[in-house]
N, C-alpha and C positions, 0 to 999 in steps of 0.2 A: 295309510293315505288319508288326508285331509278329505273332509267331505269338499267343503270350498273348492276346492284344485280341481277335485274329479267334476266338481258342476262347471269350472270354469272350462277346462277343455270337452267334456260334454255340450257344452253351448258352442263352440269352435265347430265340435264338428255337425253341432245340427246347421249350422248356417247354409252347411251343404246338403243335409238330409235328418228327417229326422227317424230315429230310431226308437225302439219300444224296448223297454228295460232289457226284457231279456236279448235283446241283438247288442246293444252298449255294453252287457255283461259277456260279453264276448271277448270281448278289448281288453277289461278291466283287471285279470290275473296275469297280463304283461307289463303292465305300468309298474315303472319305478323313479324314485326321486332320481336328478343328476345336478351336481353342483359347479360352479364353472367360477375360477375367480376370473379379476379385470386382468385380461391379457391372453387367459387361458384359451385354447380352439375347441371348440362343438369340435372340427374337423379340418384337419391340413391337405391342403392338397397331394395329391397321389395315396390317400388311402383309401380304402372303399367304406363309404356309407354301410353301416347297417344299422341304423335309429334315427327316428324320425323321434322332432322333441317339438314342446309345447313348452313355452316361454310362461313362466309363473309371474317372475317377475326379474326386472335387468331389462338389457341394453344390448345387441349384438349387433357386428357387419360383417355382410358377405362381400369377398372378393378377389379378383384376379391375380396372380403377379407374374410379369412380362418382363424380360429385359430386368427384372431387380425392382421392377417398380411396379407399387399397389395399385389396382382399379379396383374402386370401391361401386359396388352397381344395389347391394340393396340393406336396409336396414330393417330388421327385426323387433320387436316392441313385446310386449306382456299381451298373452293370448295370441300369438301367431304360432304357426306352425313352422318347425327349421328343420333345415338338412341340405344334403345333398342330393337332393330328387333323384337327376340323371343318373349318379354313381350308382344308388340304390337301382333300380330300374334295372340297369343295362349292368348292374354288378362289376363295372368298372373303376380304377381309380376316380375321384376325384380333380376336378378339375381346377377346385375352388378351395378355397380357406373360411370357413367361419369361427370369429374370434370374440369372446364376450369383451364389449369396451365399457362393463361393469363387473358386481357380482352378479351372477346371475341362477338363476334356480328355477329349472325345468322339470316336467313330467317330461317320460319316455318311453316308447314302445318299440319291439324290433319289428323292422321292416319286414324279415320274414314271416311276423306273426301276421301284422299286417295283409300282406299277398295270404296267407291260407283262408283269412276270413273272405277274401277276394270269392273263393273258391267255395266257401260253406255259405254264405248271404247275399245272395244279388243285393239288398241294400250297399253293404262295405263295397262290395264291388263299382254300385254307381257313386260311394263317395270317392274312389279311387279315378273315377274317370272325371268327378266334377272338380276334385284337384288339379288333376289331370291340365285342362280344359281353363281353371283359374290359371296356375301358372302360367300356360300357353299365353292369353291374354297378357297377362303382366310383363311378359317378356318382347310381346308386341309392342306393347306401350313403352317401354322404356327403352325400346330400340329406336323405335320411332321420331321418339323425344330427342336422341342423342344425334339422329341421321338429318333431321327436319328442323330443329329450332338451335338460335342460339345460345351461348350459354346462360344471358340474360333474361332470356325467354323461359328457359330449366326454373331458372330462380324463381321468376315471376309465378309461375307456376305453384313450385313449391310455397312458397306465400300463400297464392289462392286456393291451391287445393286441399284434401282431407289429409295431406303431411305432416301438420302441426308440428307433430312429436320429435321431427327429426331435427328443426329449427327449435325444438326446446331443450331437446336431450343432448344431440348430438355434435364433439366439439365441430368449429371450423373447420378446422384441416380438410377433417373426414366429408364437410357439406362440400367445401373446392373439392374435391379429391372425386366424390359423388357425380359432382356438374362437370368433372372432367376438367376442370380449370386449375392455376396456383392460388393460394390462398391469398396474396394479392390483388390477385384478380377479382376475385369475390369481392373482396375490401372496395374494389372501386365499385364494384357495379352495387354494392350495398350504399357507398356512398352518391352515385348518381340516382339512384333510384329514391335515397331521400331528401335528397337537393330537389326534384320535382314539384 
């Protein structure tokens, strides 16, 4: 293991808590590299989650498929954490698809290693519940977004907020597809919004 990697998902998870060498050494003899080309899946839908991964470096999106057709709801970056939460969790299939929309190269731990350190550290234990607790939030918010504003409003959004990345990395399709709209649609409201 890179020392860099291990400091880089080390710093991931103190955001949530911080740990004293020997608890992060706890983690540390489950980590292994995983490599993902552009197109490849973290995870398809109807398999069951057992790894939780940590973005080194790449591009990844989470999403739905209905009817034959994709709903794209979140994008992934360098130092985030991926998976299938729920599936992991509740040890069910999958409900989701995540798919690298580059090369991508991840640190990885098993989720059951995970849940025992649950059980040996009240710390890992409160990071489990402060994940927990983020997620919950974020899935707030992006419900919110999609049920309360329109899709112009998404954009404007994404513009102002701390999103950057996804208006830098990520093609169009995938931004319409994100806002729920055609890529069309985008084109206009990208066009009326700088006709302003």
């Amino acid at each position: 293991m890179e020392t860099k990697d291990l400091h880089a998902l080390r710093a991931a998870i103190q955001r949530f808590i911080l740990l004293t060498d020997e608890e992060w050494e706890m983690l540390v003899p489950d980590l292994q590299y995983c490599y993902l080309s552009r197109g490849e899946h973290w995870i398809t839908e109807g398999q069951k989650e057992r790894y939780m991964g940590f973005v080194l470096e790449g591009d990844m999106r989470h999403f739905y498929t209905r009817d034959g057709e994709e709903k794209t709801t979140y994008f992934y970056f360098e130092n985030h954490l991926v998976g299938s939460y729920f599936s992991a969790i509740n040890n069910t299939p999958s409900r989701l698809t995540i798919e690298a929309l580059t090369d991508v190269r991840l640190l990885t731990f098993s989720y059951a290693h995970l849940k025992s350190l649950y059980d040996q550290c009240p710390k890992w234990e409160r990071f489990g519940r402060m994940v927990a607790e983020y997620l919950a939030a974020g899935l707030e918010e992006r419900m919110a977004g999609l049920l309360t504003m329109s899709p112009e409003e998404r954009y404007i959004e994404l513009l102002q907020g701390n999103k950057h990345k996804i208006l830098e990395r990520i093609p169009q399709h995938y931004i319409a597809n994100y806002l729920g709209i055609t890529p069309v649609s985008l084109s206009r409201i990208r066009k009326r919004l700088s006709d302003k």
